[in-house]
N, C-alpha and C positions, 0 to 999 in steps of 0.2 A: 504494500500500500504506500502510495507517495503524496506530498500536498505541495503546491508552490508555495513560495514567501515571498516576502516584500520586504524593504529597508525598515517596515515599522512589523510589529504586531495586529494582527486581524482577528478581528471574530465573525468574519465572512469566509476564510478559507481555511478549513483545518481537514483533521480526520476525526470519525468518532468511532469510539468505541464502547458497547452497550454488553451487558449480560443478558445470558437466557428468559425471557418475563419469565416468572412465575416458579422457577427453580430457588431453591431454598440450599444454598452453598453453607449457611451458618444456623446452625438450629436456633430456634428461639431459645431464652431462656439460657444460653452461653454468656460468656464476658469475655471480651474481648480483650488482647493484653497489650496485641503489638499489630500494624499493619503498615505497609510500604505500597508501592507504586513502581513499577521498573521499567522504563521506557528503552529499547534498543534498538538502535536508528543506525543509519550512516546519511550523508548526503551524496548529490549528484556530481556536485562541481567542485572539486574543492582548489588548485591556483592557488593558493593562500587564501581562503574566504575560510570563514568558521562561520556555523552553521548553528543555533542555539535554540532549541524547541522550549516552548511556553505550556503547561499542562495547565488545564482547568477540569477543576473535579467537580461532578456534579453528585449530589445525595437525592435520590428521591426525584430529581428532578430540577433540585435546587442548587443554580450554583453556589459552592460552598469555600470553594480556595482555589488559589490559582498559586502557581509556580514558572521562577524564569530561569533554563538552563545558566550555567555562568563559570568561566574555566575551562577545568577539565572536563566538565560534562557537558562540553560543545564541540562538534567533529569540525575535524576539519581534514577527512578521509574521505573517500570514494571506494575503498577496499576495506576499512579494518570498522567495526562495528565498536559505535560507543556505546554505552548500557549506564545509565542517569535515573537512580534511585531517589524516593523524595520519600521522608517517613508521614505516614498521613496516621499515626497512632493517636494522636489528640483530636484528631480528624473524623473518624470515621471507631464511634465510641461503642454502636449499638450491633445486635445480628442484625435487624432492615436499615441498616444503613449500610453492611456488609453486602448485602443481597440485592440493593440497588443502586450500583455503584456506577458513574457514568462517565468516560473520560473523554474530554476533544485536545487534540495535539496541535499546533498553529508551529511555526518555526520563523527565522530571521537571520536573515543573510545580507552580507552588503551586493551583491548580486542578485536578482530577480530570478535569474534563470535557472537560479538551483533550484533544486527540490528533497525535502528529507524523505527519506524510504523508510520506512519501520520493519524491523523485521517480527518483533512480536513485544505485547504488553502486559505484563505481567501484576495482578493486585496480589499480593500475599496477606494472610488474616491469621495469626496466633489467635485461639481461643481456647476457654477452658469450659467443661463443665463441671454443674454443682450436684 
């Protein structure tokens, strides 16, 4: 999956990424202890351009936080895959808000013409039961 960018941030061009409706990943009645977000991307163009993706996580439907890659968790490859974790533990406290988790990816380049390719997005959820 790939998105174009722009010199700014957009919330007109992204990718999105949704769970199954109706599938239930975190039982009720769990606590939740630890959860992350792991985005692994490369871009298209890289010439010296770095390439920095923005996450916006949505809860329920709601957006709730947003994240802007920065450093090393911005490629600036076309071959080697960067992987840019964000801990969303204070984030994402309840099982339904485990179980409707919604992410859009947007990126930023000083080039236009690149594009980030995701290879895949991973939500992790530590929980316990009582």
């Amino acid at each position: 999956m790939y998105a174009t960018n722009s010199a700014s941030y957009t919330n007109t061009d992204y990718l999105e990424f949704d769970q199954t409706p109706s599938l239930t990943f975190v039982p009720p009645g769990a606590t939740i202890t630890s959860s992350s977000i792991a985005l692994t991307f490369y871009e298209t163009l890289a010439a010296g351009n770095v390439l920095c993706p923005d996450m916006m996580l949505y809860l329920s439907g709601t957006l709730t936080a947003t994240a802007t890659a920065s450093g090393a968790n911005c490629s600036s490859s076309t071959t080697a895959e960067t992987t840019w974790t964000v801990d969303t533990t204070a984030i994402i406290t309840t099982p339904a808000q485990a179980d409707n988790t919604m992410l859009r990816v947007s990126a930023i380049n000083s080039t236009s013409a690149a594009q980030l390719r995701v290879d895949y997005v991973k939500l992790t959820v530590t929980y316990s039961l009582s």
